[in-house]
C-alpha positions as CSV (number, residue, x, y, z in Angstrom):
1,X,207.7,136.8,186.1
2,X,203.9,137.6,184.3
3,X,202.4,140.5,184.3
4,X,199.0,141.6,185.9
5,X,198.0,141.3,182.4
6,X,199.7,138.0,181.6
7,X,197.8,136.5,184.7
8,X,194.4,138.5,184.0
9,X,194.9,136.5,180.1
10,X,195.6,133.4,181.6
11,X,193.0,133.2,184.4
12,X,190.2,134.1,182.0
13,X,190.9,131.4,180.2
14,X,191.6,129.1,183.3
15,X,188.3,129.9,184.6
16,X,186.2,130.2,181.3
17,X,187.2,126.1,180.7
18,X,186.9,125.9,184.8
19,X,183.5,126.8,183.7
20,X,183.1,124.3,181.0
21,X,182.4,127.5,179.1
22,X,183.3,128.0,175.1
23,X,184.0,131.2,174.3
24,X,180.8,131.9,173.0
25,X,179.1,130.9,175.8
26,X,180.9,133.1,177.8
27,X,180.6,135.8,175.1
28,X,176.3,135.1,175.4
29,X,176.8,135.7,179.7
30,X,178.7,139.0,179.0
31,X,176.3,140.2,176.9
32,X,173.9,139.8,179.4
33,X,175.4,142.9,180.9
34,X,174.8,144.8,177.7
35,X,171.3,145.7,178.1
36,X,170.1,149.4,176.8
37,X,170.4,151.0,180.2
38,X,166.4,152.1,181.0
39,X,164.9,155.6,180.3
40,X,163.9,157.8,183.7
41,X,161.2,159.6,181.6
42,X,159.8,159.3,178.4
43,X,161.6,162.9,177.9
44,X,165.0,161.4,178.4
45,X,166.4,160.3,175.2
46,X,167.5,156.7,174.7
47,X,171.0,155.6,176.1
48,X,172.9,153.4,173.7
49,X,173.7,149.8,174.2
50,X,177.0,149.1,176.5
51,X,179.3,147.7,173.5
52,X,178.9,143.5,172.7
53,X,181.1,141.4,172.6
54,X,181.6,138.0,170.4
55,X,183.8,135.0,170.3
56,X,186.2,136.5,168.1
57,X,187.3,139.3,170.5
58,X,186.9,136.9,174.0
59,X,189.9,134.8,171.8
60,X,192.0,137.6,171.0
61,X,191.9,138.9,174.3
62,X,192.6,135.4,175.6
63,X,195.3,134.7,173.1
64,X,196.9,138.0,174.1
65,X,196.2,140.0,170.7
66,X,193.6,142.7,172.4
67,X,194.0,144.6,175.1
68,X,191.2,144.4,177.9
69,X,189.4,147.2,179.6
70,X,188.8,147.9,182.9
71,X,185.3,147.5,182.0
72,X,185.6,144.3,180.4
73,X,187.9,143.1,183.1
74,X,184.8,143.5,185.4
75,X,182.3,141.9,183.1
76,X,184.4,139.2,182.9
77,X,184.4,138.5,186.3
78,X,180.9,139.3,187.0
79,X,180.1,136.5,184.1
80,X,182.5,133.7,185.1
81,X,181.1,134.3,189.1
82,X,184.1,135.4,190.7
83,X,185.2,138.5,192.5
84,X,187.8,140.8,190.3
85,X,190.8,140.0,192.5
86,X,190.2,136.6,191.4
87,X,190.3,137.4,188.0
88,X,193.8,139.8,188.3
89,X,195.6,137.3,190.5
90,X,196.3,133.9,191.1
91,X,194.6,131.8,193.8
92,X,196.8,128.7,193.8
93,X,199.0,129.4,197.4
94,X,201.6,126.5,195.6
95,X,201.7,129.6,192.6
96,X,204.2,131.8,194.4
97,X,205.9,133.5,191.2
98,X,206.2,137.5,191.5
99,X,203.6,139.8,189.4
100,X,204.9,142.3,187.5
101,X,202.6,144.9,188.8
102,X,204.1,148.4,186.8
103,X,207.7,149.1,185.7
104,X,210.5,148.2,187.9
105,X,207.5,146.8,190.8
106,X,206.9,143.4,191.8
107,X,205.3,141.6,194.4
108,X,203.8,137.8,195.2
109,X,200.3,136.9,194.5
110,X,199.5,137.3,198.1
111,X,200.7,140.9,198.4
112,X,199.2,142.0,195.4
113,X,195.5,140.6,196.5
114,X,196.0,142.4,200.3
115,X,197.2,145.2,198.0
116,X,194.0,145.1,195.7
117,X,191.9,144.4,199.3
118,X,193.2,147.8,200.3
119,X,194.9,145.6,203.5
120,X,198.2,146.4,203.3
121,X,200.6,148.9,201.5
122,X,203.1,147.6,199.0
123,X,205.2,150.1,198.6
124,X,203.5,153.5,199.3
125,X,203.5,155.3,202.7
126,X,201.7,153.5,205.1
127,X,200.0,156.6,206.8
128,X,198.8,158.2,203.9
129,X,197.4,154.5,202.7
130,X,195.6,153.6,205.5
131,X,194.4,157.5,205.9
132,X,191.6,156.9,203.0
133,X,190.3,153.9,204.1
134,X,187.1,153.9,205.4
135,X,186.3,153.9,209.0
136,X,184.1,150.6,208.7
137,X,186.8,148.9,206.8
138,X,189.9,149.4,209.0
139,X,191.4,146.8,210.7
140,X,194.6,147.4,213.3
141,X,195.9,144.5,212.5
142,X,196.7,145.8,209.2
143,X,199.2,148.0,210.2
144,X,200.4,145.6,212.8
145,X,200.8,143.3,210.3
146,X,202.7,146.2,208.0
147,X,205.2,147.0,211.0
148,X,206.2,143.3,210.9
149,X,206.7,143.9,207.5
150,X,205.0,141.4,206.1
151,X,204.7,143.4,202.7
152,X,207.5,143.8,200.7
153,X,208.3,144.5,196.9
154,X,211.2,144.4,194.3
155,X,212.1,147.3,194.0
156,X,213.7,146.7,190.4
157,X,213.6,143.5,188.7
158,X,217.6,143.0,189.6
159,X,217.2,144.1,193.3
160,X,216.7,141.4,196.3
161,X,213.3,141.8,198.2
162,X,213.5,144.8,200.1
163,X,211.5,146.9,202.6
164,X,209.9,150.5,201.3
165,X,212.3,153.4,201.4
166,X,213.0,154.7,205.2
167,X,211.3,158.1,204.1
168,X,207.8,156.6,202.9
169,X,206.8,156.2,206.8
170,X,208.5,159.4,207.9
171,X,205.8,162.2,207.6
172,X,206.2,164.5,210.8
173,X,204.0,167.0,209.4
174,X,200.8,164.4,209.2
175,X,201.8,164.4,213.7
176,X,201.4,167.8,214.0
């Protein structure tokens, strides 16, 4: 089982040689992001420079010695042209291992990318996830599609695939 960091490593990689990208190409496109963010009057003072980065730190994050930031994670996707999901979790529907998504959680790629899409609750209650999302977004046939429970997690990494706990979609007071 990977984690979402394991899989974030490895489809960096994947998709910076996808690319036909070296590392210091891809380096060059992120810095592109790291321009001095522009003045609103000549009063203001000057903003420093987002933080560069080189070939040295795209292979140690790659080779699993540096830890990436959230930042990063979305500069990374913005420079190899893909949307962040893309970037945390695998595309390949014949790739059906489990992410380790936090301690004692797991869930298939497909579960974690509706999670991510804000689609469908993995493992949290389904009225109080789907009571944030905005109006525009909703879709019905999300929670249709969580009733059939279609979204599932291990609970623990010994456990068989299980449904939420009964009492995560028993909220009387949100009725009243």
């Amino acid at each position: 089982m990977s984690t979402l960091r394991d899989t974030t490593v490895a489809r960096i990689r994947e998709l910076r040689k996808a690319r036909g990208l070296s590392q210091r190409e891809l380096a060059d496109r992120m810095n592109l992001l790291a321009v001095t963010p522009p003045r609103r009057t000549r009063e203001d003072p000057p903003q420093p420079m987002n933080k560069l980065i080189d070939q040295s730190t795209i292979a140690k994050i790659e080779n699993g010695k540096r830890e990436l930031t959230l930042l990063e994670a979305f500069q990374f996707a913005y420079a190899l042209d893909v949307a962040p999901i893309h970037l945390f979790v695998p595309t390949d529907p014949a790739l059906d291992e489990e992410i380790d998504i936090g301690p004692t959680m797991s869930a298939r790629p497909d579960e974690v990318r509706a999670w991510i899409r804000g689609d469908l609750p993995l493992f949290q209650d389904a009225r109080l996830y789907f009571s944030v999302v905005p109006e525009h977004e909703f879709k019905a046939s999300n929670i249709a599609a969580w009733e059939q429970g279609r979204t599932v997690v291990k609970t623990s990494p010994d456990s068989d695939r299980q449904e939420p706990p009964e009492w995560q979609g028993d909220h009387q007071e949100l009725d009243q």
